[in-house]
C-alpha positions as CSV (number, residue, x, y, z in Angstrom):
1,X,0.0,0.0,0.0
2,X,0.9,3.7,-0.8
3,X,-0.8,6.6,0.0
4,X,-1.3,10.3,-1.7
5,X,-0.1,11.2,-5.4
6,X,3.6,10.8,-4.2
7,X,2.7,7.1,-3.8
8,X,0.7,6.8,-6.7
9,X,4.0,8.3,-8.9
10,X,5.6,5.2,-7.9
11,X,2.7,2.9,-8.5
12,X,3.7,-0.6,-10.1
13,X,2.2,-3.5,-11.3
14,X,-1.7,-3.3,-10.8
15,X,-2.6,-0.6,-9.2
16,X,-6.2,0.3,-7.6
17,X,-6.2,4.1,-7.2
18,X,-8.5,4.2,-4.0
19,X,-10.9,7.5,-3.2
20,X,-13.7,7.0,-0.8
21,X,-14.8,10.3,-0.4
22,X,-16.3,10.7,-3.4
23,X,-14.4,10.1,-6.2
24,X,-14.2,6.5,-6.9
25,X,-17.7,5.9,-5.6
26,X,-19.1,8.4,-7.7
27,X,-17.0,7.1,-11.1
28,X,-19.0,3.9,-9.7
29,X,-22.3,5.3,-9.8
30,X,-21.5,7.3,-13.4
31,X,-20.7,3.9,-15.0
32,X,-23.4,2.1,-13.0
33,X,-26.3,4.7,-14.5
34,X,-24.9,4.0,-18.3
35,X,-22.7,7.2,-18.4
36,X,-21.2,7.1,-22.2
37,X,-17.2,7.7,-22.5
38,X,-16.6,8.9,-19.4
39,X,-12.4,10.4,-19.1
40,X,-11.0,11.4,-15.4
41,X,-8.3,14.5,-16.2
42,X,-6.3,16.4,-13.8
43,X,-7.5,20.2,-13.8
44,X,-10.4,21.8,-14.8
45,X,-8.3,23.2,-17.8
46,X,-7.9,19.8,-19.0
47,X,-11.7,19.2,-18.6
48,X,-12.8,22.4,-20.1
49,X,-11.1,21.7,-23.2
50,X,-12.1,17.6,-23.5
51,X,-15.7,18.8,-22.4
52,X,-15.6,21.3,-25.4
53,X,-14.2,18.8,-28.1
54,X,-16.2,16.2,-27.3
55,X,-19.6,17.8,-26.6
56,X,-19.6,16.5,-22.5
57,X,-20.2,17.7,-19.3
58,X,-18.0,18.7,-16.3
59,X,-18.7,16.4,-12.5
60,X,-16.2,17.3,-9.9
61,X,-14.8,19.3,-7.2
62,X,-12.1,21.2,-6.7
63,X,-10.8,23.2,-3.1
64,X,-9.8,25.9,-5.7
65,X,-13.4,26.4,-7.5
66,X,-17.1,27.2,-6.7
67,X,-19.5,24.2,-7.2
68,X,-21.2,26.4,-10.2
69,X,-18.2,25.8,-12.4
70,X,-19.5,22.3,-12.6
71,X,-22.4,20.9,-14.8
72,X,-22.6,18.0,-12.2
73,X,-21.2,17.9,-8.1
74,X,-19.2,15.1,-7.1
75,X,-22.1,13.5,-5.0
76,X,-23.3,10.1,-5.6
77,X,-26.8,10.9,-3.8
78,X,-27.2,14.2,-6.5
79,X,-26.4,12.2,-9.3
80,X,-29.5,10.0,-8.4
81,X,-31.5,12.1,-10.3
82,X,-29.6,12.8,-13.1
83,X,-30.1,11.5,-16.7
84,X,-26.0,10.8,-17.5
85,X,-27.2,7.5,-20.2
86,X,-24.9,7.5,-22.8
87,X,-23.5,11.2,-22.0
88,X,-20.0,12.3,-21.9
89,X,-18.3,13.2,-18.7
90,X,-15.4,14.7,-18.0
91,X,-14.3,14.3,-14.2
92,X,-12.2,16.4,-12.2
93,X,-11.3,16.6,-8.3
94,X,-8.7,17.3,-5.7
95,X,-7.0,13.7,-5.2
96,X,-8.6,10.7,-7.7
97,X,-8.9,11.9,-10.7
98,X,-5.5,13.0,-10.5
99,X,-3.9,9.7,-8.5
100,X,-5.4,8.0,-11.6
101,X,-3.3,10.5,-14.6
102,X,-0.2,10.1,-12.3
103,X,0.3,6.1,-12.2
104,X,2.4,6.2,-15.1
105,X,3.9,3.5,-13.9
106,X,1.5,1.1,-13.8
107,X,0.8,-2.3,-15.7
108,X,-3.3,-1.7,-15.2
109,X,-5.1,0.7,-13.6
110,X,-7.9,0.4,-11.4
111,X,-10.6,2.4,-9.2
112,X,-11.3,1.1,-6.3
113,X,-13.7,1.6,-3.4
114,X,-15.9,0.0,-0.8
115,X,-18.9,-0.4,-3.4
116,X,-17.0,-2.7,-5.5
117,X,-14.5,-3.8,-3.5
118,X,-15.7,-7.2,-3.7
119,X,-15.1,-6.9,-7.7
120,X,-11.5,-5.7,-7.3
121,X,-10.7,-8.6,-5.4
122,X,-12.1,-11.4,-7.7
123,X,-10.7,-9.0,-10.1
124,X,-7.4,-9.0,-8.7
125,X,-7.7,-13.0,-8.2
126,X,-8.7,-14.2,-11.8
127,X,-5.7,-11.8,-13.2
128,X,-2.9,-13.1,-10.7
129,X,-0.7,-10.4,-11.4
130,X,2.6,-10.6,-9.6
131,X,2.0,-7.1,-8.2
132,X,-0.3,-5.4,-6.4
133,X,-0.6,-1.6,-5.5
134,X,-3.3,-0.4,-3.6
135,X,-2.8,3.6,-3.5
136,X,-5.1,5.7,-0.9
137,X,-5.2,8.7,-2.3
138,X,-5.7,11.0,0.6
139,X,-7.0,13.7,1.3
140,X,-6.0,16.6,-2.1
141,X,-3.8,13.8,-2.7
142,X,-1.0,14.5,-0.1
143,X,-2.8,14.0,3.1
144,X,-3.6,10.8,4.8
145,X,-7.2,10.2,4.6
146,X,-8.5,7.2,7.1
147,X,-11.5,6.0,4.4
148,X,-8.8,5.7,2.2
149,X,-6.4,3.6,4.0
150,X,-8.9,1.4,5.6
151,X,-10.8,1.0,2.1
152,X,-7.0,-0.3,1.0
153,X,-6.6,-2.4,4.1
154,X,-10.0,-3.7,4.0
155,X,-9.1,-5.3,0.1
156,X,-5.8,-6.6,1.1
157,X,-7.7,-8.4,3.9
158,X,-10.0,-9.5,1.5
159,X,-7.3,-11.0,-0.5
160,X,-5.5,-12.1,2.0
161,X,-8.9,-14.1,3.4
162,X,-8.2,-12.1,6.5
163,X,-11.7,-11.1,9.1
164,X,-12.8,-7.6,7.9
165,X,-15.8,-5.9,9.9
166,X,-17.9,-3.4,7.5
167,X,-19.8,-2.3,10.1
168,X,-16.8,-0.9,12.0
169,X,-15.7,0.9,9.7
170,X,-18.7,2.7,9.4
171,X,-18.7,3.7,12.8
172,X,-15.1,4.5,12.9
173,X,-15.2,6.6,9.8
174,X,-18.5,8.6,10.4
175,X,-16.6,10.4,12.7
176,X,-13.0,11.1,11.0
177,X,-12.3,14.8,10.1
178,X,-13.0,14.1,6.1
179,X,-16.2,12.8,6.9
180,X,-17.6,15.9,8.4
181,X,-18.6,17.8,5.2
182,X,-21.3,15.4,5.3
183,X,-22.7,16.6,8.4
184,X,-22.5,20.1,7.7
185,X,-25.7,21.8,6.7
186,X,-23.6,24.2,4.8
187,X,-22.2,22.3,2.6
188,X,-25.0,21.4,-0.3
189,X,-22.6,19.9,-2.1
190,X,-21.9,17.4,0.8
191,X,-25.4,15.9,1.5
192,X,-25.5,13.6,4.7
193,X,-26.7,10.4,2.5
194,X,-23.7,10.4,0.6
195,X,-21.7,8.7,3.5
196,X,-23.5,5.8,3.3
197,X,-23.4,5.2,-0.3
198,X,-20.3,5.5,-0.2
199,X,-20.3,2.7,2.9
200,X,-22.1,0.9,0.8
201,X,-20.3,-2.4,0.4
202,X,-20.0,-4.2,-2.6
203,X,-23.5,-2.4,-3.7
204,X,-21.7,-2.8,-7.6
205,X,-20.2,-6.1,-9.3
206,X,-17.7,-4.3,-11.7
207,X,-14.5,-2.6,-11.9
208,X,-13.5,0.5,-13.8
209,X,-10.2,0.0,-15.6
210,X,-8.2,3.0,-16.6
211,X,-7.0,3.3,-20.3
212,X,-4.7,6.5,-20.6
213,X,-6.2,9.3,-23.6
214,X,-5.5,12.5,-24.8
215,X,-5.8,14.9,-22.0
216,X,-6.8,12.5,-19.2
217,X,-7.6,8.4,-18.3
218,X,-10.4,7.0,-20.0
219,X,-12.6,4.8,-17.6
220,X,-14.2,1.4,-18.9
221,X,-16.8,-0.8,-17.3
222,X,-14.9,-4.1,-16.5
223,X,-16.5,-7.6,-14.9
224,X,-14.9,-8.7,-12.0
225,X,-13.4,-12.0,-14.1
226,X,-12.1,-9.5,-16.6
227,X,-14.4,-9.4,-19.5
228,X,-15.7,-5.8,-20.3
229,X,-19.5,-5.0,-20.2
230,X,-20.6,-5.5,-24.1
């Protein structure tokens, strides 16, 4: 395990870039709701320009920007309502979007989270690669984030057919310091049900493998024995 963009520089072998809170979950959700090509990138520069070239629309969040520079809020529980079938998105936010551009390193790419982390490790199983690099991105991608590094733990456990307890987590990590955006009524980007979609486990059957593009990573649909969804 790594941690933070530093540690996803160094990536090798397969690597699952891991972002709780919201990043992978929501790429989840996109590719879940039949979003069509769907490219993470690393600034909202990048994702202007892709999202003008290719007729798409902008999901993110960025410390640096207001919400309104964004067609779509990185929130799994807004995106509920949203008609994204067969749409192009261009996502950009503070630490996975940008962990996923910066494993150059990598053999395979893969984003990872607790609603399919079931998938990445039958994934991980039927591909027997000889490395593994689970990279919790953090929080802006240079700060450790604890739903990120337990996420990470949680999956080696997994593979490693070591006890995990879901519920646990849950209570442990409704209380860390990156989970309190979701309890704070000023925050309407932040809404209070996206902490538990994003706790909930193994809700999808898929991975998203990364493919890298002009200008960003393109993200694919993926079955958890490898074959990608027709």
């Amino acid at each position: 395990m790594v941690e933070c963009l530093s540690g996803a520089e160094r990536a090798k072998g397969l690597v699952v870039v891991i972002d709780v809170f919201r990043s992978s979950t929501v790429a989840c959700f996109l590719a879940d709701m039949g979003v069509g090509e769907y490219i993470a990138t690393d600034s909202l520069d990048r994702a202007r320009a892709l999202a003008a070239a290719k007729n798409g629309k902008i999901i993110g969040e960025l410390e640096t920007e207001p919400v309104d520079v964004f067609d779509h809020l990185n929130s799994p529980f807004l995106l509920k309502e949203a008609d994204v079938t067969g749409q192009t998105f261009l996502h950009v936010t503070n630490a996975g979007t940008r962990g996923l551009m910066a494993c150059t390193g990598a053999d395979e790419v893969l984003v990872g989270c607790f609603v399919n982390a079931g998938a990445v490790v039958d994934y991980i199983r039927a591909r027997s690669p000889e490395l593994v690099t689970l990279v919790a991105m953090g929080t802006g991608g240079v700060m450790r984030a604890q739903e990120d590094m337990m996420c990470a733990m949680y999956i080696k456990n997994e593979l490693e057919e070591y006890p995990n307890s879901i519920e646990t987590l849950r209570k442990f990590l409704r209380d860390v310091d990156s989970a309190a955006k979701f309890f704070d009524e000023s925050r309407t980007d932040c809404p209070e049900e996206d902490f538990d979609l994003c706790m909930d486990l193994d809700r999808f059957d898929f991975v998203l493998r990364g493919e890298p593009v002009e200008g960003g990573v393109r993200l694919s649909r993926v079955e958890a024995d490898g074959r990608e969804k027709a």
